[in-house]
DRENNUKE-285956 format. One line per 2 residues: number of its first residue (from 1); their letters; for each residue z, y, x of N, C-alpha, C. Coordinates in steps of 0.001 Angstrom, whole numbers. Each point is the difference from the previous one (the first is absolute). Last residue first. Layout:
# DRENNUKE-285956
NUM) A) Z:Y:X:Z:Y:X:Z:Y:X | ...
//
This chain:
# DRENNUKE-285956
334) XX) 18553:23954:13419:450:589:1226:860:-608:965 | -4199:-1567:-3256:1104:395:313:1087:249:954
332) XX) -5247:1066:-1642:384:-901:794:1765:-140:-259 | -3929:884:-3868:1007:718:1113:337:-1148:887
330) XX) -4328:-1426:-2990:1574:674:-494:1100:91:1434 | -5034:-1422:-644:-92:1025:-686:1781:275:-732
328) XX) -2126:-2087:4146:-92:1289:-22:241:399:-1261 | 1947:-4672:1042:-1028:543:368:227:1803:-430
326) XX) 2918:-5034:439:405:1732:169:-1556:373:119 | 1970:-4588:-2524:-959:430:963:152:1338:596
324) XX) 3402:-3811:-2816:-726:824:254:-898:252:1186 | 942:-4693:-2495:855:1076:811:-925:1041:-262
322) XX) 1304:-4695:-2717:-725:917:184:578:637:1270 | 976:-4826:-1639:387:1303:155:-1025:546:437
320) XX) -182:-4076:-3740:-284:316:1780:207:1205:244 | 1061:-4341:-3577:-739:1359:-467:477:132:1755
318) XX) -1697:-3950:-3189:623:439:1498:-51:1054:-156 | 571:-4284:-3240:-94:1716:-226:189:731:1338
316) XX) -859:-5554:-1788:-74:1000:978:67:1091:-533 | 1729:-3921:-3799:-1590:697:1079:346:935:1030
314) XX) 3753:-3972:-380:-642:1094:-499:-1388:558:654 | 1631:-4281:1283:1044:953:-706:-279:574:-1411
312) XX) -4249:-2536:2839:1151:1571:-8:1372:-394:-1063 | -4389:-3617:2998:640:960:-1371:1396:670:159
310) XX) -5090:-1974:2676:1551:328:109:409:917:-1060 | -4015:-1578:893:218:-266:-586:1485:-152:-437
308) XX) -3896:2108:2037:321:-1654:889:1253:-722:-633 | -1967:4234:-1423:-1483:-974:176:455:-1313:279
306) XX) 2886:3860:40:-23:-740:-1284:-967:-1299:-273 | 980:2284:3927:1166:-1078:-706:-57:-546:-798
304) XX) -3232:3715:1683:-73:-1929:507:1069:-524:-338 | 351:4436:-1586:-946:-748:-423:-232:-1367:507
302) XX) 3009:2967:1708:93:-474:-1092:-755:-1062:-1051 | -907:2233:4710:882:-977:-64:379:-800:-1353
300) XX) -2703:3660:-122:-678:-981:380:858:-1451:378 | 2085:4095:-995:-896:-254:-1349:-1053:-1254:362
298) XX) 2777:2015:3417:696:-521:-1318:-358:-437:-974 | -2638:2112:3415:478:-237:570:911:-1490:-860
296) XX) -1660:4417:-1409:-1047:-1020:158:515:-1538:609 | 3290:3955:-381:-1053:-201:-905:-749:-1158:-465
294) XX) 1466:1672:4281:1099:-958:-559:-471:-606:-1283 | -2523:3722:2165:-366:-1582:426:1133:-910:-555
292) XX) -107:3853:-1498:-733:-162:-399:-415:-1499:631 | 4004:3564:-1539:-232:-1026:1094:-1129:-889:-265
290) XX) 562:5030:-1086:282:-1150:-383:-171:-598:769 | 1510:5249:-184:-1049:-1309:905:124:-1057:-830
288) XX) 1208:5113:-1041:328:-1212:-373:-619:-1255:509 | -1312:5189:1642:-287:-1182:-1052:1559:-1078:-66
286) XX) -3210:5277:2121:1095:-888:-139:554:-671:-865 | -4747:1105:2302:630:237:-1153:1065:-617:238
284) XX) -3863:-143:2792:1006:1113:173:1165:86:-1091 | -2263:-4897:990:-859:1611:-755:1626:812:650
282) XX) -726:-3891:3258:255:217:-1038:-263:1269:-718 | -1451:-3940:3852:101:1333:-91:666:72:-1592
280) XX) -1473:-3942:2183:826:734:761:794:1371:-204 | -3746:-2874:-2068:1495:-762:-83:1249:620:902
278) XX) -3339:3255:-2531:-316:-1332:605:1301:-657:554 | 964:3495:-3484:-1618:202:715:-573:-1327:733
276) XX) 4503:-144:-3537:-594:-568:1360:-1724:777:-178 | 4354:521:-3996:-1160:147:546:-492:-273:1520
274) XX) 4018:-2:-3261:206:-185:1502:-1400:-274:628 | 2468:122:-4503:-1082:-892:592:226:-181:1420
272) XX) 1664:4148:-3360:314:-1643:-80:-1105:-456:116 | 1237:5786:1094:-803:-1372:-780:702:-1491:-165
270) XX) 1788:5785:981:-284:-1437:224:-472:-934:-402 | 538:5512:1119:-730:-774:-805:165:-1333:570
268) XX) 1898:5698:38:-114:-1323:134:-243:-892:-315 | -612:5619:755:-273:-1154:-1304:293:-1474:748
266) XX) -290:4499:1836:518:-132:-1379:392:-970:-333 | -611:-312:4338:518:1186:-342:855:275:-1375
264) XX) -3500:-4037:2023:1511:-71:-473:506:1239:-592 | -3904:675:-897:634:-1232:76:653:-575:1662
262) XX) -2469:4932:-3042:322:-673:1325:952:-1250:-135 | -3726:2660:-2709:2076:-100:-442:-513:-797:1155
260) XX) -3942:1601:-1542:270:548:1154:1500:21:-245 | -3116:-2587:-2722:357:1534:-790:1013:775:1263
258) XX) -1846:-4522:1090:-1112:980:-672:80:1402:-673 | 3374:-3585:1534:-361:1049:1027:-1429:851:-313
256) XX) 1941:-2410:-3578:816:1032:567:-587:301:1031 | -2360:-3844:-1006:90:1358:-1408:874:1196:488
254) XX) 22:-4082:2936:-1120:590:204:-90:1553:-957 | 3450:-3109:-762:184:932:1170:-1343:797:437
252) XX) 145:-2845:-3678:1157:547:-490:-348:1038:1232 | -2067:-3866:1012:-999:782:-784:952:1557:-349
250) XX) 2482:-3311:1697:-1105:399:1466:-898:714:-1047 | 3166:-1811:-2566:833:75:1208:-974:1281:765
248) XX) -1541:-3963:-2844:368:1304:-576:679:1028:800 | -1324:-3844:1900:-983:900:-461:294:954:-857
246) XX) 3571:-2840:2036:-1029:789:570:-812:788:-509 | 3149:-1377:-3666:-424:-363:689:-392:897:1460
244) XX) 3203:1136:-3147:357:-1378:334:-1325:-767:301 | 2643:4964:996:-1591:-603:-730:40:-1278:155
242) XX) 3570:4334:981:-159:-1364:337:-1277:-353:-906 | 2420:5168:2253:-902:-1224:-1251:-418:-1379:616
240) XX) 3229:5145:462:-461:-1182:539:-699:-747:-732 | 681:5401:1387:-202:-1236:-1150:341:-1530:698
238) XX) 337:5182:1724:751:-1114:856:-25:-1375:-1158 | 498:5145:-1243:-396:-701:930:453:-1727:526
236) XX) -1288:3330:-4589:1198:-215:800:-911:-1231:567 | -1868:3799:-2706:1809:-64:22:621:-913:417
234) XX) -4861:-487:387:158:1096:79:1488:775:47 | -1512:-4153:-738:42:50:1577:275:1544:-33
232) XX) -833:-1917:-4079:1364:-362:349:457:742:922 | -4584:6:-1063:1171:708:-567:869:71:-82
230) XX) -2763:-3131:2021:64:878:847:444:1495:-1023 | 341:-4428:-1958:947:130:1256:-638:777:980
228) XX) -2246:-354:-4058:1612:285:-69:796:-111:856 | -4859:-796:374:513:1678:-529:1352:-14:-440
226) XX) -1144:-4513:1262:-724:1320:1043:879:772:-132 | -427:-2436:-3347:1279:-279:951:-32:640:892
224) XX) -3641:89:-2407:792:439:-576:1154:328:158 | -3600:-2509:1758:-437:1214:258:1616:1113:-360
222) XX) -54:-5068:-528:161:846:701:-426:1319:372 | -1649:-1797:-3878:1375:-58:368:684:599:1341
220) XX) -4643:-647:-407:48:1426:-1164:1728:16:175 | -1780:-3788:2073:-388:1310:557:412:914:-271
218) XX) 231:-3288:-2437:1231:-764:1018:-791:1675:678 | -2860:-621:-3115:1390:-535:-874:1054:567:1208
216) XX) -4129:-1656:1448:58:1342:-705:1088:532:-272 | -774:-4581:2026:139:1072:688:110:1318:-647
214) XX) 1785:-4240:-1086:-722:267:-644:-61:1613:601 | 2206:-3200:2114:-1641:-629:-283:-410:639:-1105
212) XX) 3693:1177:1946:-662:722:763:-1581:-1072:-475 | 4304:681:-3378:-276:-473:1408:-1463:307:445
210) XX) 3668:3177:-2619:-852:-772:-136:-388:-1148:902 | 4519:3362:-324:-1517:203:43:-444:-1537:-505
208) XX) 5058:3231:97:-855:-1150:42:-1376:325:-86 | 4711:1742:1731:-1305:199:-33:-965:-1324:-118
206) XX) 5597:2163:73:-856:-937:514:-1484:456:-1268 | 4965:2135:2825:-1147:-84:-1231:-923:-902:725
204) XX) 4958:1755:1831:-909:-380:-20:-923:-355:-1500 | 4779:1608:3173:-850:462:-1127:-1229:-851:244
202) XX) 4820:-1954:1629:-1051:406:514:-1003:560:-1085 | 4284:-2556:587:-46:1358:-448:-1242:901:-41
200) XX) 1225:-4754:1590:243:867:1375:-177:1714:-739 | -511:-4352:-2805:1052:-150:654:479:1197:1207
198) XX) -4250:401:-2542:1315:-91:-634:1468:-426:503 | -4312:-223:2341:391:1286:-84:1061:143:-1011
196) XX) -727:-4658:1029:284:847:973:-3:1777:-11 | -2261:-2624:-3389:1972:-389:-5:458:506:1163
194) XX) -4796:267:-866:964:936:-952:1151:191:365 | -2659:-2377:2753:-227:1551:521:662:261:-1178
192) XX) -392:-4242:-868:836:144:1092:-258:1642:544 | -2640:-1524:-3892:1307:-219:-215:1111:132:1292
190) XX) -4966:341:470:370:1247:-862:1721:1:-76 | -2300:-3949:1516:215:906:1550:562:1611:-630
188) XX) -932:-3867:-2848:1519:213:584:-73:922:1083 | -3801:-335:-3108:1458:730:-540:760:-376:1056
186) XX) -3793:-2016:1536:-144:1748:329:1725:976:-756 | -786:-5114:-646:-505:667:1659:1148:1308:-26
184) XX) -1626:-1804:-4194:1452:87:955:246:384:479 | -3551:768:-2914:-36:-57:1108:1131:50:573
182) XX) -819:639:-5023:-131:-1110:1161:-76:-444:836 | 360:4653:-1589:1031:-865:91:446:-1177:164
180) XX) -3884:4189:905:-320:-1224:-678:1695:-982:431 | -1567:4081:1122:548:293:-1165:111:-1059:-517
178) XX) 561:642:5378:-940:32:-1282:586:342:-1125 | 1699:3196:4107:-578:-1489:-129:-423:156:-838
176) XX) 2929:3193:2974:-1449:272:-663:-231:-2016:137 | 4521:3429:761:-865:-1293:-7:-835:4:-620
174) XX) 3330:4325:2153:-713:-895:-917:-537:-1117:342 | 4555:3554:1290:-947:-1029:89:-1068:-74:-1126
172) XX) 2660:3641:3320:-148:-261:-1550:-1389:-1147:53 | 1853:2136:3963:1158:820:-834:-88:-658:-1850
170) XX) -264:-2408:5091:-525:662:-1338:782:120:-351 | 887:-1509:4680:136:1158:-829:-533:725:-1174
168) XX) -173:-4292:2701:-1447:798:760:597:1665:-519 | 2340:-4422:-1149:332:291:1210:-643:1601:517
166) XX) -1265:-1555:-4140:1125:367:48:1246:701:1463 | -4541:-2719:-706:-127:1060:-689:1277:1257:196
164) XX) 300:-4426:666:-631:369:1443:-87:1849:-359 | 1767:-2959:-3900:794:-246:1379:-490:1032:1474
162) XX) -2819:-1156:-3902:666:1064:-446:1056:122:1350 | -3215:-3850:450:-356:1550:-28:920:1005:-199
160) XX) 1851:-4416:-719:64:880:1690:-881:948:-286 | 481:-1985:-3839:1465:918:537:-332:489:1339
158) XX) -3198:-2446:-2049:274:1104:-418:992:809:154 | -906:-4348:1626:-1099:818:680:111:1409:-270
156) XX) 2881:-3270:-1881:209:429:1033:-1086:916:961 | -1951:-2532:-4153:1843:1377:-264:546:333:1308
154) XX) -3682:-2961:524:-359:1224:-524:1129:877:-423 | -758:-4446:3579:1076:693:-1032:-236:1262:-346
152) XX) -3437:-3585:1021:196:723:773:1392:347:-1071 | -2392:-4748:-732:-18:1464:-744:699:687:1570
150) XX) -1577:-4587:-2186:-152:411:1285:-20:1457:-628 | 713:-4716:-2996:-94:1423:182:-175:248:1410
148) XX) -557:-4857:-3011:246:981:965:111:1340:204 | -472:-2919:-4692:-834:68:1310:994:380:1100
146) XX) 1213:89:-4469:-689:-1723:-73:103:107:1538 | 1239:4217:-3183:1070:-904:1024:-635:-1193:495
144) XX) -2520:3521:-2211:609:-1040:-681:923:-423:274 | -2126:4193:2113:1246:134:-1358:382:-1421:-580
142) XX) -2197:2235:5102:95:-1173:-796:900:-82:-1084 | -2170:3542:4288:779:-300:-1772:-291:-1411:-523
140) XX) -359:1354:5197:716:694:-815:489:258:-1298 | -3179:-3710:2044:904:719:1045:-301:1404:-1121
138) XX) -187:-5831:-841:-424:1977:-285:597:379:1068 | -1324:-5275:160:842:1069:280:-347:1378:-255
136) XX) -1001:-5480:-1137:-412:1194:-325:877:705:505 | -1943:-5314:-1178:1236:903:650:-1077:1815:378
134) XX) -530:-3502:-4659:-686:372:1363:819:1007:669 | 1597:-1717:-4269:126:-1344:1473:-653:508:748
132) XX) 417:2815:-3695:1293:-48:1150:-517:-1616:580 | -3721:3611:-2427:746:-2056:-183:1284:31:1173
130) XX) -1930:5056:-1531:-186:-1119:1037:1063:-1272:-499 | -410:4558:-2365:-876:-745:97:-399:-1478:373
128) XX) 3364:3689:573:40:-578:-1420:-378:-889:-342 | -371:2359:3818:823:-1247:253:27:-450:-855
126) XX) -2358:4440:379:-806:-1520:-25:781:-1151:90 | 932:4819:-1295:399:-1092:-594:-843:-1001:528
124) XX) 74:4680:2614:-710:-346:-1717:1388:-1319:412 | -1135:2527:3879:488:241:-679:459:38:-2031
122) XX) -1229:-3093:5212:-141:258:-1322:1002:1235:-931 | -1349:-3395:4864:422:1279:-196:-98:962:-1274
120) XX) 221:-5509:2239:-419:576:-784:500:1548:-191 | -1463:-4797:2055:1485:551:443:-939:1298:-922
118) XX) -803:-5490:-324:-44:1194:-526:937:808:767 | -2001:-5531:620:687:956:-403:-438:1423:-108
116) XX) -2517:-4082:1254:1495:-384:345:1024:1213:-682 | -4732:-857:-2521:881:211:1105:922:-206:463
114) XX) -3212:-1375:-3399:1194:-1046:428:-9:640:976 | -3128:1832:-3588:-557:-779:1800:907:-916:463
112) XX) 1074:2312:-4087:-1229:-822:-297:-461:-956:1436 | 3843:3381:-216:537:-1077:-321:-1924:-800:-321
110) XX) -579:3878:1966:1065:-456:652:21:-1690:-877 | -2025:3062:-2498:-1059:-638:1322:1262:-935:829
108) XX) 1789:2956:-3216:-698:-1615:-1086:-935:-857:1520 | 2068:4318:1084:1320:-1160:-190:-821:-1077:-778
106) XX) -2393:4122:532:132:-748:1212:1039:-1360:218 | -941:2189:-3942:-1152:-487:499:169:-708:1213
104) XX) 3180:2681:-1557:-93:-1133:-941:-366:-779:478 | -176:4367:1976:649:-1030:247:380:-1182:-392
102) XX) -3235:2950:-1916:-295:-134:1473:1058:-507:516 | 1215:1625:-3896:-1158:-954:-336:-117:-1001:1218
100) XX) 3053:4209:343:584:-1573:-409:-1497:-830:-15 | 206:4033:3061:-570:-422:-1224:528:-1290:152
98) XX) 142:2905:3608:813:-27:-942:-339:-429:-1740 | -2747:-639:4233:-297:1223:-256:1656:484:-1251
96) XX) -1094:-4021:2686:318:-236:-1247:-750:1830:-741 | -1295:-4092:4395:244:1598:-26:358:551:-1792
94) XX) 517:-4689:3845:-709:621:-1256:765:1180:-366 | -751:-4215:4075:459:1877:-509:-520:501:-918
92) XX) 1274:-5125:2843:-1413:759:-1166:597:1460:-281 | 1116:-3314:4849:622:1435:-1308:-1440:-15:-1154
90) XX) 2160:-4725:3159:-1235:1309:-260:165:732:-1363 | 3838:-3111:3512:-812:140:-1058:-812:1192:61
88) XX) 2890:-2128:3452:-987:-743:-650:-593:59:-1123 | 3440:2499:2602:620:-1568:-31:-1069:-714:-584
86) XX) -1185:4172:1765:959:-619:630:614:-1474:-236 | -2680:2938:-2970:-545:-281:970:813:-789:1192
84) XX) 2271:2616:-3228:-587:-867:-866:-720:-1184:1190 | 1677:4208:1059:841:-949:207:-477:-1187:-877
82) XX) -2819:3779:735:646:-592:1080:746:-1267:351 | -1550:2368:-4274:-1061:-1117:82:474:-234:1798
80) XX) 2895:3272:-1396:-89:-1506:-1531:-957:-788:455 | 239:4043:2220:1235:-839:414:-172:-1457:-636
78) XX) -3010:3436:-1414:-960:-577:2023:1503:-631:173 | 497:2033:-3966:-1359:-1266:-17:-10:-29:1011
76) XX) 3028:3269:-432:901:-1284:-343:-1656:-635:-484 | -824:3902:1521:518:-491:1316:588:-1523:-257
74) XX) -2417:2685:-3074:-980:-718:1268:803:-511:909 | 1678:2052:-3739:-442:-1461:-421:-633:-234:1322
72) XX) 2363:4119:598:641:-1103:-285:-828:-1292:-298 | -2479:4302:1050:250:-720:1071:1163:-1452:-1020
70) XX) -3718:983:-3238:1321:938:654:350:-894:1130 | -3912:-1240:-2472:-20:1348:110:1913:628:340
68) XX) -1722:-4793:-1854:767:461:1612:-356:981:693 | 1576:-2124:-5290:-1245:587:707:496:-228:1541
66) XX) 2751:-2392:-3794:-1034:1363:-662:-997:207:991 | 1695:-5291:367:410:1075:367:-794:1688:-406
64) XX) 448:-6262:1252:-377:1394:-1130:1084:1078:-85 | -1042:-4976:2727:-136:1421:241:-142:1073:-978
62) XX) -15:-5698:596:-926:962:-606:1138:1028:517 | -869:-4271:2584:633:637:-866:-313:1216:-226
60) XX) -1464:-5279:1927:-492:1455:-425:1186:831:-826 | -463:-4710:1891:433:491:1397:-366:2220:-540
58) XX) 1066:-5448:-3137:-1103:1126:387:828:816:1224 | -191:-5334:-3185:1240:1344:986:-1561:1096:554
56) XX) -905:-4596:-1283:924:650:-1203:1014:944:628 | -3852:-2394:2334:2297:-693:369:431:930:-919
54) XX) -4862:-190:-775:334:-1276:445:1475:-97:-116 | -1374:4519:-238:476:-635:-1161:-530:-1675:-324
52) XX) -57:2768:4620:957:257:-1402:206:-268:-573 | -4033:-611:2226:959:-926:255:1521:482:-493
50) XX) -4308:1687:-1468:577:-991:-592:885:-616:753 | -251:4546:1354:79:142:-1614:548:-1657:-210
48) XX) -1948:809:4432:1508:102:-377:296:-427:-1241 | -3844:-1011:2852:-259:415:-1694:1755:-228:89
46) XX) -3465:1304:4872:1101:-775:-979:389:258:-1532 | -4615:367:2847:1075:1264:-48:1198:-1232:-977
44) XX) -4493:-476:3898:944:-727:-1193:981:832:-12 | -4448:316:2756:537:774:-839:1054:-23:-1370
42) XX) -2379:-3179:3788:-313:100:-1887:568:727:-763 | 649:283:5238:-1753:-561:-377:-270:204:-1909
40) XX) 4795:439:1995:-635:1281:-172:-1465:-132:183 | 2468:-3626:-869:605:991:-661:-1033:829:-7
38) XX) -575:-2824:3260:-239:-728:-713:387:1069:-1429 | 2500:903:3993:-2174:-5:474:-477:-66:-1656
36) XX) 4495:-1196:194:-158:1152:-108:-1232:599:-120 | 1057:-4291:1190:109:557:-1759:-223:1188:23
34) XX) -182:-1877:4314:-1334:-580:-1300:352:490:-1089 | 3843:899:2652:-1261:498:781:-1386:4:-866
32) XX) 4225:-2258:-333:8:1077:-655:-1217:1004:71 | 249:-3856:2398:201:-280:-1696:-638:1505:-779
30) XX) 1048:-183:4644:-1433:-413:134:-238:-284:-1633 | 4958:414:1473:-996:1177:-206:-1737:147:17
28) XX) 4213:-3356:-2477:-1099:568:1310:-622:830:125 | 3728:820:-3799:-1208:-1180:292:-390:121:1823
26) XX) 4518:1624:-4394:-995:-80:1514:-809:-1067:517 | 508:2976:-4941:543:-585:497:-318:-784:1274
24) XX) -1319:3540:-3353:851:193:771:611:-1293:1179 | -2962:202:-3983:1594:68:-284:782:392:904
22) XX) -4513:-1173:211:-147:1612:-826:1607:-38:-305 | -873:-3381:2565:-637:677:1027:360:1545:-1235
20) XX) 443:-4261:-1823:1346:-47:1116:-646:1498:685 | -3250:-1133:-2877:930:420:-785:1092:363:870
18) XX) -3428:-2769:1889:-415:1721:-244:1047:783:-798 | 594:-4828:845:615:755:802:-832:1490:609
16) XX) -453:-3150:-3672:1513:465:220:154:1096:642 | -4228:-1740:-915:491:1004:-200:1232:1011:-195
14) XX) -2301:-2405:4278:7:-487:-1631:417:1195:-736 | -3699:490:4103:1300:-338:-335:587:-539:-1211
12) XX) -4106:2275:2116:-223:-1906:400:1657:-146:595 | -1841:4338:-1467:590:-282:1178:239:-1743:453
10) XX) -2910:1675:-3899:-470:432:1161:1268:58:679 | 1476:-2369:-3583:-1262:-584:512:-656:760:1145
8) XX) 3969:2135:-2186:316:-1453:718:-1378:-230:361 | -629:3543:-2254:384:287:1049:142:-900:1015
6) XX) -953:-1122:-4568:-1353:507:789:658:611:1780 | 3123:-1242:-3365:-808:-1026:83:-1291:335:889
4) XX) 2800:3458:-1685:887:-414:1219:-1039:-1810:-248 | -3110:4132:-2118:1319:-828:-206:705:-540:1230
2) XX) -4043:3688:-2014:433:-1221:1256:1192:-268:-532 | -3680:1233:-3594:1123:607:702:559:-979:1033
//
């Protein structure tokens, strides 16, 4: 294997100053010239890995996260490995599929290699897990208190759906989420659409389902919700419904316009996410936006503090305002 010794010798340099040259640092340009030549003659690929763990510090941070089959994870991975990139570190991305195991795994690799750190999207217990000296930022659930948080404000997310909803003239609310009560997240976005229709008098029912990784299950459910809110639709106009995700949200709407209920008309529908078609464009659906580059944004900031070693008060809890989106599938207001 070539080495920075073999390089020095075909540019008939030392090896300081092949090293001064891979560091960036400024040489003659007739210098720089032979090394380079000289590089690309012996096809010399640099061994990051060991110079890492020469200065006991790594430039790698791990990335874990359920999937990136939804516009949201694709948009907060192309931010996360943006801003990561910027100040000098390389994204590993590991794909959890929501499986604790598979995040274990990925947290035993992490701490085995000596990454610089962890930013982490977990709906399980993996913080449980992790040695609190390796710096680490969750973004949205973190239950130990050790780590960082990066969260969007999900209870407020839930009042403003109901809020917009409200503006739009429903005559009768629902919320369609999980069944699964560990999911903070998701209870507070449930808990702020309650207290706001309670505080504002407001009729409403809520609808639980399954999650969408267990596609059967979650199909057969909503199918169900379906058929009750286009029976609803039948004695009274003008539904509103909140879905605490996009995808639930956008599948929810597809099902009704399949049974020919016209959305907005009948039926009003808001998601949480704030789904992006491309970076310009957004799904038709009207949403709860998150702040997705702030998001990323915070969580990376966070993380190099911890890397560099600046200590807290207190652990970080950022939580980040949401806004709404107006798409086609709820009234314009007047």
């Amino acid at each position: 294997m070539v080495n920075m010794k073999d390089v020095a010798k075909e540019a008939g340099v030392s090896l300081g100053t092949v090293s001064n040259y891979l560091n960036q640092k400024k040489l003659k340009p007739e210098t720089e010239k032979r090394i380079k030549k000289a590089i690309k003659k012996l096809h010399y690929v640099r061994n990051n890995a060991a110079r890492d763990l020469r200065k006991n510090n790594s430039s790698y941070v791990v990335f874990v996260l359920p999937t990136v089959w939804t516009p949201f994870f694709s948009e907060l991975t192309f931010w996360i490995q943006k801003d990561l990139d910027q100040i000098g570190y390389k994204t590993i991305l590991c794909l959890s599929e929501n499986q604790y195991e598979q995040e274990k795994g990925f947290v035993d690799m992490a701490e085995e290699q000596r990454v610089a750190g962890i930013i982490s999207v977990s709906y399980s217990n993996i913080t449980s897990h992790v040695h609190s000296g390796i710096p680490l930022v969750s973004i949205e659930k973190e239950d130990t208190g050790l780590f960082s948080l990066i969260s969007s404000d999900n209870y407020s997310g839930g009042e403003l759906a109901a809020s917009e909803l409200k503006k739009r003239g429903a005559s009768k609310y629902f919320f369609v989420g999980s069944d699964n009560e560990s999911l903070k997240a998701m209870t507070a976005r449930k808990s702020g659409f309650v207290d706001f229709c309670n505080r504002n008098h407001l009729e409403y029912l809520l609808y639980k389902i399954s999650s969408t990784s267990n596609e059967p299950k979650f199909n057969d459910q909503l199918s169900n919700v379906t058929k009750k809110l286009i029976d609803y639709s039948k004695t009274c106009d003008n539904l509103g419904v909140f879905a605490y995700t996009d995808e639930v949200a956008f599948k929810l709407y597809l099902k009704i316009l399949d049974q020919g209920i016209k959305v907005p008309d009948k039926i009003q529908i808001i998601g949480f996410d704030g789904w992006k078609l491309s970076k310009d464009q957004s799904l038709d659906l009207s949403s709860i936006r998150q702040p997705i580059k702030d998001i990323a944004k915070n969580a990376v900031r966070e993380l190099d503090s911890q890397i560099k070693g600046k200590s807290f008060d207190k652990t970080p809890r950022i939580m980040l305002p949401v806004s709404f989106y107006s798409g086609k599938t709820t009234r314009e207001v007047d």
